[in-house]
C-alpha positions as CSV (number, residue, x, y, z in Angstrom):
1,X,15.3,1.0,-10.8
2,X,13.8,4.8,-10.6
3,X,14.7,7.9,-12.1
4,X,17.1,6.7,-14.8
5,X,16.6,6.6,-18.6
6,X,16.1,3.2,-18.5
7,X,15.3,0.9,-15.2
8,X,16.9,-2.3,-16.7
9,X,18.7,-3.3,-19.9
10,X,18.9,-6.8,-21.4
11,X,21.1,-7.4,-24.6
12,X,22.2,-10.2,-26.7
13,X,23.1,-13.0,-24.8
14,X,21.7,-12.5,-21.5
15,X,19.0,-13.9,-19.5
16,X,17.2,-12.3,-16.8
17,X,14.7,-13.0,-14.3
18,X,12.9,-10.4,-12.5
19,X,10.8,-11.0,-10.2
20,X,9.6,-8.5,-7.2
21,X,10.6,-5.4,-7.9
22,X,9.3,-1.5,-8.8
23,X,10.3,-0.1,-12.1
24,X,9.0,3.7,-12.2
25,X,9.7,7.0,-13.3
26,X,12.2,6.0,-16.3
27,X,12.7,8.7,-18.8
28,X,13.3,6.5,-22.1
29,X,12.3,3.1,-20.5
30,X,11.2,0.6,-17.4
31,X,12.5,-2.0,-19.0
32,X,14.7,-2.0,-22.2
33,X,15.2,-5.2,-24.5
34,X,17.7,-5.4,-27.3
35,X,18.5,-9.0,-27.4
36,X,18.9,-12.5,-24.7
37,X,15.3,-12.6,-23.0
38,X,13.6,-11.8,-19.8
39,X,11.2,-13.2,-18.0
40,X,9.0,-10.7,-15.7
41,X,6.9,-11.7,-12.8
42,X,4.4,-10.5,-9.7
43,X,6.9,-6.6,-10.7
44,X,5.0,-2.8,-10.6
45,X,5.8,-1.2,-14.0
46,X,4.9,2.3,-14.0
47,X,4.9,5.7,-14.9
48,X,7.6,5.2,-17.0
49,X,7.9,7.1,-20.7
50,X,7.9,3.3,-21.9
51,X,6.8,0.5,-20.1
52,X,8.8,-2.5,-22.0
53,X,11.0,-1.6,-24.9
54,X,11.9,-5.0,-27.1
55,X,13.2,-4.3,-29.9
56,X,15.2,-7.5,-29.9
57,X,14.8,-11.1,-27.7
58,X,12.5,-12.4,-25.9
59,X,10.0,-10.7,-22.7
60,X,7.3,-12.9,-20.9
61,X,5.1,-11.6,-18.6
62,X,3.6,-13.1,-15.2
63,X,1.6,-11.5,-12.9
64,X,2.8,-8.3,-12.9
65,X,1.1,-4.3,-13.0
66,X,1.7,-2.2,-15.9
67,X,0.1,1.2,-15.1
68,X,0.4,4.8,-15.6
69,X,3.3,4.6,-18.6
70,X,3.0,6.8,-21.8
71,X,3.8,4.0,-23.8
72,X,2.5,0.7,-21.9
73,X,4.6,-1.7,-24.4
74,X,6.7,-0.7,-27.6
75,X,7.9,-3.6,-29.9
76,X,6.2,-7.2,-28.9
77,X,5.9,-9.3,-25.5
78,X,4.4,-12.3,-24.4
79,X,1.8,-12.2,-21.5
80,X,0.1,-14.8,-19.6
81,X,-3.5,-13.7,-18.4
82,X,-2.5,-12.8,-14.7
83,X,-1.1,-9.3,-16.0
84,X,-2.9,-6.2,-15.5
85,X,-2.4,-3.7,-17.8
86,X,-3.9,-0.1,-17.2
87,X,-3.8,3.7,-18.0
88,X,-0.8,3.2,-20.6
89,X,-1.2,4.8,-23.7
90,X,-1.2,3.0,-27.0
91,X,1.4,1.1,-28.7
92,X,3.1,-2.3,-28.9
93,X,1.6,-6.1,-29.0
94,X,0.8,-7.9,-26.7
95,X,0.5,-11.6,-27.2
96,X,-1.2,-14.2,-24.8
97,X,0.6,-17.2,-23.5
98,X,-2.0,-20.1,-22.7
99,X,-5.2,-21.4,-24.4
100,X,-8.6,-22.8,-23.7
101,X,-7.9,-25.7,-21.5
102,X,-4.9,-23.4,-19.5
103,X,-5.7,-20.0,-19.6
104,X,-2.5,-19.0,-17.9
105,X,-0.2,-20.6,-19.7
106,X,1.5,-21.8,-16.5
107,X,2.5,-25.2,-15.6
């Protein structure tokens, strides 16, 4: 998933687990999301124009390394503490999974 205009699409309907993986040098996005859901985990993101594009469905996020992207996250994603977001520009929200008693959100 490198060098293309976007590393990975998702639409309506689909669900998607990705887990291990490098998503880099995408020219419109790492990871595109129009509709269905996917969940992300221990996965580099980087140096990508976008990061993670939702602009419909669902994205979680688990232990995984957004870095170096000129948008880090455009439209709205769900993160549980273990992610490590870095050197992205602006843009997007990002909005924690867990609480007080379970930080991570994980069970």
């Amino acid at each position: 998933m490198i060098n293309a205009a976007s590393g990975i699409g998702v639409g309506a309907g689909a669900a998607v687990h990705l887990s291990n993986s490098v998503v880099s040098s995408n020219s419109v996005a790492g990871i595109a999301i129009s509709g269905g859901g996917i969940n992300i985990d221990t996965t580099t993101i980087s140096f990508n124009t976008i990061g993670v594009k939702q602009v419909g469905g669902t994205v979680n996020l688990s232990n995984n390394d957004l870095s170096f992207n000129s948008t880090g996250v455009s439209g709205t994603v769900n993160s549980h503490s273990n992610n490590r977001f870095t050197n992205n520009g602006a843009g997007g929200t990002i909005t924690p999974i867990g609480g007080t008693t379970n930080p991570t959100g994980l069970q």
